[in-house]
TORSETOR-33768 format. One line per 8 residues: for each residue x, y, z of C-alpha. Coordinates in Angstrom, 1 decimal, decimal comma. Layout:
X/Y/Z | ...
END
This chain:
0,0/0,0/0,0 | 1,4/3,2/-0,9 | 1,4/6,2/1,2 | -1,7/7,8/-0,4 | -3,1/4,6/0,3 | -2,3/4,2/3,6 | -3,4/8,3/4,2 | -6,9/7,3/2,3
-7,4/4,4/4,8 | -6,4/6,8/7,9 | -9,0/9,4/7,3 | -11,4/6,6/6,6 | -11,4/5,3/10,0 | -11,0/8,8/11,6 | -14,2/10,1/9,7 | -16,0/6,9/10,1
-15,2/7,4/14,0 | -17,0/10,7/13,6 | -20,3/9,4/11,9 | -20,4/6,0/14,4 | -19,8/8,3/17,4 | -23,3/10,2/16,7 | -25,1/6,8/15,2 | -24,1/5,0/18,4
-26,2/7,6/20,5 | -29,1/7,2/18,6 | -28,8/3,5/18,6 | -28,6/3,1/22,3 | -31,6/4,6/22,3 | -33,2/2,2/20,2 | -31,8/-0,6/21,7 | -32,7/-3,2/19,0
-31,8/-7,0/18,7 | -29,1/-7,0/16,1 | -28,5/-9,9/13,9 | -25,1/-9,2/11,6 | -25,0/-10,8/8,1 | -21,6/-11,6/6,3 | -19,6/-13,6/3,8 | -17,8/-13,1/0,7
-20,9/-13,7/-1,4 | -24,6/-14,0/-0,8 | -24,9/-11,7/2,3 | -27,7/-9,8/0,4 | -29,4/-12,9/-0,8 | -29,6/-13,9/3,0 | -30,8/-10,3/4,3 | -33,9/-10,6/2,0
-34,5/-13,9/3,3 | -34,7/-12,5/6,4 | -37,4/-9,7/5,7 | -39,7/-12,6/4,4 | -40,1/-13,9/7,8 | -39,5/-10,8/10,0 | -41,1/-8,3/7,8 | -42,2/-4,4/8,9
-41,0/-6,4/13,1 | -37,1/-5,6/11,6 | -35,4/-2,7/9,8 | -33,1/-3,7/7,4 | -29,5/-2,5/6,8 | -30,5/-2,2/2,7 | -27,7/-1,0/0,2 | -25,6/0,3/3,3
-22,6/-2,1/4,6 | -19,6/-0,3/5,1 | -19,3/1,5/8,6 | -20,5/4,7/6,7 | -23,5/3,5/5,3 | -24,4/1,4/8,6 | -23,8/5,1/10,8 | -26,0/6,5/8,0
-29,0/3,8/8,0 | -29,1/3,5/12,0 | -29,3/7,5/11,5 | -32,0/7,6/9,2 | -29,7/9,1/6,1 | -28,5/7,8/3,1 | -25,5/8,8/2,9 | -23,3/10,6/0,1
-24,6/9,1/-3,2 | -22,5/11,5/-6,0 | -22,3/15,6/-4,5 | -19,5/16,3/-2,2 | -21,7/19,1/-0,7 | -23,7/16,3/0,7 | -20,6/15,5/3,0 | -21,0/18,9/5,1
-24,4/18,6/5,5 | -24,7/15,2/6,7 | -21,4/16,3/9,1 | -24,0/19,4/10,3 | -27,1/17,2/10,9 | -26,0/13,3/11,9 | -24,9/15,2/15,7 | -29,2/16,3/15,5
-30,4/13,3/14,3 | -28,9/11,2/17,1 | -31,2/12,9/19,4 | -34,2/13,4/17,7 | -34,3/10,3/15,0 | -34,6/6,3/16,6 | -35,8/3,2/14,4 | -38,3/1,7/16,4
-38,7/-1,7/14,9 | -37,3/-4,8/17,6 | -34,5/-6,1/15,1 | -32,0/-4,7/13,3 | -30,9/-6,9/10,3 | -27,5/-5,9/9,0 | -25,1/-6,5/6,3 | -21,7/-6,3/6,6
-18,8/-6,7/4,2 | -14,7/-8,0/4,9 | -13,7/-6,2/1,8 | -10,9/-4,5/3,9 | -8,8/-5,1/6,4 | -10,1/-3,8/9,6 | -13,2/-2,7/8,2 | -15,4/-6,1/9,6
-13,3/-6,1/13,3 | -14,1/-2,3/13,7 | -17,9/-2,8/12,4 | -18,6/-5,8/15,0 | -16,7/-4,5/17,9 | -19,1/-1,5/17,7 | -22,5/-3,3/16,8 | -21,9/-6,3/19,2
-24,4/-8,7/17,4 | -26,4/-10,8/19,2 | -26,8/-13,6/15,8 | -23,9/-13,5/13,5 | -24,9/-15,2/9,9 | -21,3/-16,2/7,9 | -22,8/-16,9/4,6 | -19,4/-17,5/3,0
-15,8/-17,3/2,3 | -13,6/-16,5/-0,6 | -11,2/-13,9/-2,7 | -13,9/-11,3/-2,9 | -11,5/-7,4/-2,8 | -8,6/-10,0/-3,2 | -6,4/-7,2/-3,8 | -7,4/-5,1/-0,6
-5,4/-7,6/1,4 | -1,9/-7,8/-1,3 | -0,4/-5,4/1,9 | -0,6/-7,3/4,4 | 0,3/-10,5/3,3 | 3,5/-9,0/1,4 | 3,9/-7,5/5,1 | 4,0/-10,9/6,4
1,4/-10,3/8,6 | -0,4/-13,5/7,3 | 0,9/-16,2/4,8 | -2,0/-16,2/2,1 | -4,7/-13,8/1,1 | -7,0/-16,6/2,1 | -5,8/-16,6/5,6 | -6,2/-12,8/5,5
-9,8/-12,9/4,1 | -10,6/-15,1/6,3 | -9,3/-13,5/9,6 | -11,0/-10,6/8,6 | -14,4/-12,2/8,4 | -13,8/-14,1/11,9 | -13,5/-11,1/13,6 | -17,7/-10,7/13,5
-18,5/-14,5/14,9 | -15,6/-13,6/17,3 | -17,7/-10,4/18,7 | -21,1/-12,1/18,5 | -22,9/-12,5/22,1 | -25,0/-15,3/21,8 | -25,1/-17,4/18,7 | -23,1/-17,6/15,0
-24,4/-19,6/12,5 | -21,7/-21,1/9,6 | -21,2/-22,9/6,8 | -20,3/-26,2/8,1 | -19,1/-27,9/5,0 | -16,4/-25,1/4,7 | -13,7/-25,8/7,3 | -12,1/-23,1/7,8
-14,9/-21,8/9,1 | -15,5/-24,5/11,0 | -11,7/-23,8/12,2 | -11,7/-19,9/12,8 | -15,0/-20,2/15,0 | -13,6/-22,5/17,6 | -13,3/-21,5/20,8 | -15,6/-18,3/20,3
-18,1/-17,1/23,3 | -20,8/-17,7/21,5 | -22,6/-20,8/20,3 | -21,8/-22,1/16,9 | -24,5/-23,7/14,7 | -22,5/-25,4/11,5 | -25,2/-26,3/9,2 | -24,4/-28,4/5,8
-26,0/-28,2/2,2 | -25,6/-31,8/2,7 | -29,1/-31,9/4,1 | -31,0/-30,7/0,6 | -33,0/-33,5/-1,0 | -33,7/-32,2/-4,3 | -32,9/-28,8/-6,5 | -35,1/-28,2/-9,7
-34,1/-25,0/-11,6 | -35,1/-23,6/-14,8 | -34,3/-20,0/-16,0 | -37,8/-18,3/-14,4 | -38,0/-21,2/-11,0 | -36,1/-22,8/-8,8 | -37,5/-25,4/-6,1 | -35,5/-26,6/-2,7
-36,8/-29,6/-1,2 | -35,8/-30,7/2,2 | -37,3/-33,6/4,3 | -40,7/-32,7/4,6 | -40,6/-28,9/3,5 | -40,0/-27,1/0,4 | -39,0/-23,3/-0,8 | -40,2/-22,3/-4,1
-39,1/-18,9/-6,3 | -39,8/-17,5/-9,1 | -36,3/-17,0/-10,0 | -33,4/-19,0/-10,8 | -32,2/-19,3/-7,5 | -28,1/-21,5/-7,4 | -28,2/-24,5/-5,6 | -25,9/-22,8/-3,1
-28,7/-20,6/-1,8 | -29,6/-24,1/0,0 | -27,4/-22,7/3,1 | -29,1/-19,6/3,2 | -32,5/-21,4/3,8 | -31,1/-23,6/6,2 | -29,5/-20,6/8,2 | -33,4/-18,9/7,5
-34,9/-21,9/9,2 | -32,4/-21,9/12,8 | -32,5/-18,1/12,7 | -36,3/-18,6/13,3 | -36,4/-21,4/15,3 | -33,9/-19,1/17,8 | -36,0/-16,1/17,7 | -39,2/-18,3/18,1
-40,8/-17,2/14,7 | -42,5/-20,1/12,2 | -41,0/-20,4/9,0 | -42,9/-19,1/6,1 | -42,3/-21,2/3,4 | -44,0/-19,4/0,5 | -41,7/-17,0/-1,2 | -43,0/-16,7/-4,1
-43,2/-13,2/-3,6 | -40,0/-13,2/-2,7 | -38,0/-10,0/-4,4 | -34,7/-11,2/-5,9 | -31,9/-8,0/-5,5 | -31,3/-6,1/-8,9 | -28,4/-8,0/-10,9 | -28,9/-11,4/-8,3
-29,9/-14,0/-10,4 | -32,8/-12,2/-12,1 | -35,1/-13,8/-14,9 | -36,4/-11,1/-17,5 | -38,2/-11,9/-20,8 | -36,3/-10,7/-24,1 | -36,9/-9,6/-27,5 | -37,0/-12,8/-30,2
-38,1/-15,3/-26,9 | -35,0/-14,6/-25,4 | -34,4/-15,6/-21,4 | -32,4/-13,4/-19,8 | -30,4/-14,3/-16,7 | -29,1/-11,1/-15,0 | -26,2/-11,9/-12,2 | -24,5/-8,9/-13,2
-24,3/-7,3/-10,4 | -20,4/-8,0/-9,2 | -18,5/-11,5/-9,7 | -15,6/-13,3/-8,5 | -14,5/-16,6/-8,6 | -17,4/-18,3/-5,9 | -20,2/-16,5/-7,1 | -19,0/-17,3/-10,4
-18,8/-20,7/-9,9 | -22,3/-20,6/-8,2 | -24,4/-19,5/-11,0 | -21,8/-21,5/-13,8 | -23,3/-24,5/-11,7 | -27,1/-22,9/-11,6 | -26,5/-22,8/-15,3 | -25,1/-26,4/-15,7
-28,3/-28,0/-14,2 | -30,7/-25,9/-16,5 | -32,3/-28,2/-18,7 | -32,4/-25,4/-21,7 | -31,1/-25,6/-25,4 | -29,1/-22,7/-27,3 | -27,5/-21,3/-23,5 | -25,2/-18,4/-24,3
-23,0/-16,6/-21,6 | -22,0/-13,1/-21,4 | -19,2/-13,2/-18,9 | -17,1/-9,5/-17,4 | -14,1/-8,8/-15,8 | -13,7/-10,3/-12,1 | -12,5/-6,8/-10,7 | -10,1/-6,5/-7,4
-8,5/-9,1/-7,6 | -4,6/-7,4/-7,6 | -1,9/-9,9/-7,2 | -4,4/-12,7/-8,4 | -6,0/-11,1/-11,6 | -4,1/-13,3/-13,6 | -4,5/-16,8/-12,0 | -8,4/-16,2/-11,1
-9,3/-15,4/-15,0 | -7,4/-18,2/-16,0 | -9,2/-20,6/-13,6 | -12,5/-19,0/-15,2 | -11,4/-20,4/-18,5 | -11,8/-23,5/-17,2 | -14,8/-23,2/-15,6 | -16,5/-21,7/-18,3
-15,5/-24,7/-20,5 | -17,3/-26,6/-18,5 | -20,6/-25,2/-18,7 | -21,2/-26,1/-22,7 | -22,3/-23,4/-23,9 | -23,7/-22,8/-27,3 | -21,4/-19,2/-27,4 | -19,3/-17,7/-25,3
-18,8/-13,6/-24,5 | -16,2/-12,1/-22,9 | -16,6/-8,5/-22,0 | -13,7/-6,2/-21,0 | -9,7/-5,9/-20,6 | -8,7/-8,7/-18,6 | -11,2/-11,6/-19,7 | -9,8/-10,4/-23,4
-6,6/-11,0/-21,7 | -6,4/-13,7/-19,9 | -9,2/-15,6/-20,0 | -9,7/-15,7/-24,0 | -6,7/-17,3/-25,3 | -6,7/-20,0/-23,1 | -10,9/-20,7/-24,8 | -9,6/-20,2/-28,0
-7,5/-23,0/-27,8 | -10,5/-25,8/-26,4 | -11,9/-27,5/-29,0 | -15,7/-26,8/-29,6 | -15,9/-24,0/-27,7 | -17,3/-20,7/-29,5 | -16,1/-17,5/-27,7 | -15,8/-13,8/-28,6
-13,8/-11,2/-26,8 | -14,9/-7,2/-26,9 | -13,4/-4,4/-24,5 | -16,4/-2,3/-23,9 | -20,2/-4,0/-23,7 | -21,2/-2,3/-27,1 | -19,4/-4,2/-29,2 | -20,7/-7,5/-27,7
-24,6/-6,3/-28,1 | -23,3/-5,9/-31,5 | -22,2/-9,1/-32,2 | -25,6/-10,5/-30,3 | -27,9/-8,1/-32,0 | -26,1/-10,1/-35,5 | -26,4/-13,4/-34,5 | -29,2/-14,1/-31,8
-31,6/-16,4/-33,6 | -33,8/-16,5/-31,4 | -35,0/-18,5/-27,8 | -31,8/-18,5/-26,7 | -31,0/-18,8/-23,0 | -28,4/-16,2/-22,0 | -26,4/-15,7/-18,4 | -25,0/-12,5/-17,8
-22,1/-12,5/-15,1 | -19,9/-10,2/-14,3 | -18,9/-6,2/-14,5 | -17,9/-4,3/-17,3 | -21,9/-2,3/-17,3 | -23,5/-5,8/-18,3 | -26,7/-4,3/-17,4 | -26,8/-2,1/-20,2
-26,6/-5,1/-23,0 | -29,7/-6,5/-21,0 | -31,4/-3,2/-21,0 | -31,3/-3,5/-24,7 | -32,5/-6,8/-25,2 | -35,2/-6,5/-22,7 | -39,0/-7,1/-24,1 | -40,5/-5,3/-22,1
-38,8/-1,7/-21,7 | -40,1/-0,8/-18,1 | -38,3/-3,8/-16,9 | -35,2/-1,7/-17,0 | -35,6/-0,2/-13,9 | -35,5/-3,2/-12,3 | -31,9/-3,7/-13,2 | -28,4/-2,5/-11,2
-27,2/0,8/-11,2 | -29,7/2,7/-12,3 | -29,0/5,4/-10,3 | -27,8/8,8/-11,6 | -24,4/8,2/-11,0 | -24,1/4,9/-12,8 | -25,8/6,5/-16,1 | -23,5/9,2/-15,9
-20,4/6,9/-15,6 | -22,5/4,8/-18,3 | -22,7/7,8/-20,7 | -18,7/8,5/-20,5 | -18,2/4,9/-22,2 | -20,9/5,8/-25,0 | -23,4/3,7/-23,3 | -26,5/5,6/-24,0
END
């Protein structure tokens, strides 16, 4: 980390200090029962599960993670979302609204994310959960963590990931709930104050998906959506059902109205029959492998994938895009799109060299809609993954037009940064 870095990081920590110091005021005086979310991938998957069950008896920690937007939410704010003058007012009123602003509902449901190191220890050393829900592990901000491993301070980035993440079940009260089938989990929640529940996948009977369903079966219960949920979700529900059963709620298994997050495995109708798989919102290698899997077991002709860059990675760029060549391979596709620098980089060459595999590499996303507006036939299944403004080629392939808001960044912000690449 270079010293601007390392500056950056200081002030984050110092200002943060700032905005907890006046959310902590107002959240001792709404006193809730706080549940912490977290893992690598699928933390917002497993919030939303949540608000099935507890509905308007929780408030919910949506689209705000980071010890900013967690000071913000327990405020009442939103947060700084593109003007810098925002900054000074919310320094002027967050001291005001710790004394006159309190959510009242009994649980607080909250997401938060390893992506740095220190950022998870200072979040759950503050918030002091009561339930700590460890979705997952893996390389996600891989290259957040390059300085302290090249410090020596741990041997891996794995290690350091993962110490990062422990840091929440290690500041939970009363009980954590893990994946059990990943050991080191298993091994960096020994010895921890609280209870540890290790649940495994091992205990899902049957998985049906298709590109607008997907149906979890269990011993004597089921969980339907209307979305192409991956397999892997199957931990989620079993952490939904022991969450419950601790807080003394019934399980509703009906989520059919369940409301999958913008660019999280969502199924939209296309021009020309198209069906339209939208898991654009970020990628790296596990939730990449997770819906490369989903895929696998759909039992649809003519499947297409439009894959982006996997983006902080640092040290590991190179080896994680290789690996995806592989895993791409696998799935069988009927074509193959890569989108952006380092999939054209690394990731390419290695397909062009399989036999039977079709692939096409383009740096921005209009040259791949291109290609797709030329050879789309027609019925065609199509997974989108990855960044590299993926949304945008889905925008324009969309049937029905209004659908659009329902995709990721859609905010100002994001069609501003859109614009500057020509996407319009």
């Amino acid at each position: 980390m270079d010293l601007k870095a390392r500056i950056t990081n200081s002030l984050y920590f110092i200002v943060a200090g700032y905005f907890k110091f006046w959310a902590n005021i107002s959240l001792k005086r709404w006193r809730p029962r706080i549940i912490m979310i977290t893992g690598s991938a699928g933390k917002t998957t497993m919030l939303n599960l949540v608000e099935t069950q507890l509905g308007d008896k929780a408030h919910y920690s949506h689209n705000a993670n980071s010890i900013y937007g967690i000071a913000f939410d327990i405020l009442g704010e939103h947060g700084v979302t593109g003007s810098k003058i925002q900054w000074l007012k919310l320094i002027l009123k967050c001291p005001v609204r710790a004394f006159t602003f309190k959510h009242t509902e009994k649980y607080y449901i909250v997401e938060t994310d390893g992506d740095f190191p220190g950022r998870a220890e200072y979040t759950s050393k503050w918030l002091k959960p009561e339930v700590s829900l460890w979705v997952s592990l893996g390389r996600s901000h891989a290259m957040c963590f390059d300085d302290v491993v090249k410090k020596g301070k741990f041997t891996s980035l794995d290690e350091a990931i993962a110490h990062e993440f422990a840091n929440i079940p290690k500041n939970t009260k009363k009980l954590t709930i893990i994946d059990g089938d990943n050991q080191t989990m298993v091994e960096k929640t020994k010895d921890i104050r609280a209870e540890v529940v290790a649940l495994s996948k091992g205990e899902l009977k049957s998985y049906k998906v298709e590109p607008n369903r997907a149906v979890f079966t269990f011993s004597k219960r089921k969980f339907t959506f209307h979305d192409p949920m991956p397999r892997d979700v199957t931990i989620q529900l079993l952490m939904l059902e022991k969450l419950m059963d601790y807080l003394g709620v019934p399980v509703n298994y009906d989520l059919s109205n369940y409301v999958t997050p913008p660019g999280r495995n969502n199924f939209y109708e296309g021009k020309k029959d198209l069906k339209l798989i939208d898991s654009s919102y970020n990628a790296h290698i596990i939730s990449m492998q997770t819906m490369l899997d989903t895929f696998k077991e759909m039992d649809v002709e003519h499947k297409w994938l439009v894959i982006g860059d996997i983006i902080d990675q640092g040290s590991v760029e190179k080896d994680e895009h290789e690996h995806l060549a592989d895993m791409l391979a696998e799935v069988k596709a009927e074509q193959i799109i890569l989108v952006g620098r380092r999939t054209t980089k690394y990731t390419y060459p290695l397909l062009k060299k399989k036999k039977g595999i079709r692939v096409e590499a383009f740096q921005k996303p209009d040259g791949a809609l291109a290609y797709m507006e030329e050879k789309l036939k027609g019925g065609e299944t199509i997974l989108f993954k990855g960044s590299q403004y993926l949304e945008w080629i889905i925008e324009k392939l969309l049937k029905n037009p209004e659908d659009a808001t329902k995709l990721p960044r859609q905010t100002e912000l994001y069609k501003k940064r859109r614009a500057k690449w020509g996407l319009n």
